[in-house]
C-alpha positions in Angstrom: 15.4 -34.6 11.0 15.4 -31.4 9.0 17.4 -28.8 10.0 17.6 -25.4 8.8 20.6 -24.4 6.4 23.1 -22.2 7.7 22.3 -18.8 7.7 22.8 -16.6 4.5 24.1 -13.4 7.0 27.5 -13.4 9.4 28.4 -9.9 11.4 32.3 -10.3 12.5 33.9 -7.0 13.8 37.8 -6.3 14.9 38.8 -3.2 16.4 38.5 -1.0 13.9 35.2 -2.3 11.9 32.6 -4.0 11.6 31.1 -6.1 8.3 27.6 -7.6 7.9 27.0 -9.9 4.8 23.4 -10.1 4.0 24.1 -13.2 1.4 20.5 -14.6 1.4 16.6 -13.7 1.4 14.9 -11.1 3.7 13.0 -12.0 6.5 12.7 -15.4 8.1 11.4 -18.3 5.9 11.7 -20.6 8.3 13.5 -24.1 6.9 14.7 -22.1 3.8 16.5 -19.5 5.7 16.5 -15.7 5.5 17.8 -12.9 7.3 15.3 -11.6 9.6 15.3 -7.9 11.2 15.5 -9.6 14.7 18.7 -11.7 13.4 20.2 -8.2 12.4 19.1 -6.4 15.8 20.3 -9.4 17.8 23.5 -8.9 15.4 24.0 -5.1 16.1 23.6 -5.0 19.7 26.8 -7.1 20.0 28.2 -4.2 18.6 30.2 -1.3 20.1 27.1 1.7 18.4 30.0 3.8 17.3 31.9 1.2 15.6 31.8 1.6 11.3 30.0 -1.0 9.7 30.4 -2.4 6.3 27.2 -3.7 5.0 27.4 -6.6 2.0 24.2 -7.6 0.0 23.8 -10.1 -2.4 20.0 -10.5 -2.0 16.9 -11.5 -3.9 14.6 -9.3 -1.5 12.0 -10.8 0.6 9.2 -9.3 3.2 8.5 -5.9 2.8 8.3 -5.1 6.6 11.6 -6.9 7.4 13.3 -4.6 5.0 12.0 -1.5 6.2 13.1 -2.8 9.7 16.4 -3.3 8.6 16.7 -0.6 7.3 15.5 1.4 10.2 18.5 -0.3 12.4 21.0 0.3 9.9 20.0 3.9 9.9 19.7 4.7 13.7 23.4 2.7 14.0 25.3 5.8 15.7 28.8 5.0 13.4 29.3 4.8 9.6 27.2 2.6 7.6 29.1 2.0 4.5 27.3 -0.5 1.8 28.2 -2.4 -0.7 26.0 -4.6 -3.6 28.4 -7.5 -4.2 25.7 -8.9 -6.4 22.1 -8.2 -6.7 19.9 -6.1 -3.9 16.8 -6.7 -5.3 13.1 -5.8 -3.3 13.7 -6.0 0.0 16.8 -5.5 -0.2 17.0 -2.4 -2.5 14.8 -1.0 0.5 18.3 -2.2 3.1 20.5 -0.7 1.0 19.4 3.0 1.2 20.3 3.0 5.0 24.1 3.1 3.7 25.8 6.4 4.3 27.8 5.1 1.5 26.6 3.2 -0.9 29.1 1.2 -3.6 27.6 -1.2 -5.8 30.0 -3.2 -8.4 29.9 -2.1 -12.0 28.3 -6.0 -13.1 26.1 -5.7 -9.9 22.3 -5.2 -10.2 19.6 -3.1 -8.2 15.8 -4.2 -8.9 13.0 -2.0 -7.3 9.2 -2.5 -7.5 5.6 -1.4 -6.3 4.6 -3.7 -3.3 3.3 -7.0 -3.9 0.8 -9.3 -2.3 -1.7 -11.5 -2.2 -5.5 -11.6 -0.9 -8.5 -13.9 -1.1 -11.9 -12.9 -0.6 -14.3 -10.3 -1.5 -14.1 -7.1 -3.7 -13.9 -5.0 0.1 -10.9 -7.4 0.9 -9.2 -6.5 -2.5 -10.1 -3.0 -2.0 -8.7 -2.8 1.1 -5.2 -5.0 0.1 -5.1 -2.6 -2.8 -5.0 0.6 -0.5 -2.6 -1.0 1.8 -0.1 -1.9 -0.9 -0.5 1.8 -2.5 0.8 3.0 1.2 3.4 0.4 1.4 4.4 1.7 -1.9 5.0 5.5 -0.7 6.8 4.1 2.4 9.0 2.1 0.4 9.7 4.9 -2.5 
């Protein structure tokens, strides 16, 4: 039987503070693991709304959408969101890191941003019509 690795994101929170560790991909990849917006929401609501939260990515990136989503929670958490790039926030994750109040990133750490991306199969309307979507996926992201 294949199981699915342990996740690459832990929230643990004392009295004081809270800290999120965002140590893998974004979104869910299903066997290969991931950190998924509805991990993260499921994550927060545990939470006290006022309590300050340290946010830590080391993250290649991942699915657009997730990010943004992420990003979205992180940003409509009520206390402090304080973040910090242990490593690499990459796509995706460059996108999560913006919803810091603070945001810290170590002096050997890396940031990597990018148009969208994507893929599509089929006529020149379908490519058309991918191309126009990731040209507004690009504004949102930006």
């Amino acid at each position: 039987m294949t199981t699915k690795p342990d996740p690459g994101w832990k929230l643990a929170a004392d009295d004081k503070r809270a800290r999120l560790d965002i140590y893998d991909a974004i979104g869910d990849w299903g066997l290969f693991g991931g950190v998924s917006a509805k991990d993260v929401r499921d994550s927060l609501a545990e939470l006290d709304g006022n309590k300050p939260i340290d946010v830590h990515i080391n993250s290649p990136g991942g699915q657009a959408f997730d990010g943004i989503t992420i990003f979205n929670q992180l940003d409509q958490h009520k206390g402090r969101v304080s973040v910090y790039i242990d490593g690499l926030a990459a796509s995706a994750a460059s996108v999560v890191a913006m919803a810091g109040d603070d945001i810290y990133m170590a002096e050997n750490a890396m940031m990597m941003l990018h148009n969208a991306a994507g893929v599509a199969l089929g006529n020149a309307d379908t490519m058309s019509k991918m191309a126009g979507e990731l040209e507004k996926l690009d504004s949102v992201i930006a």
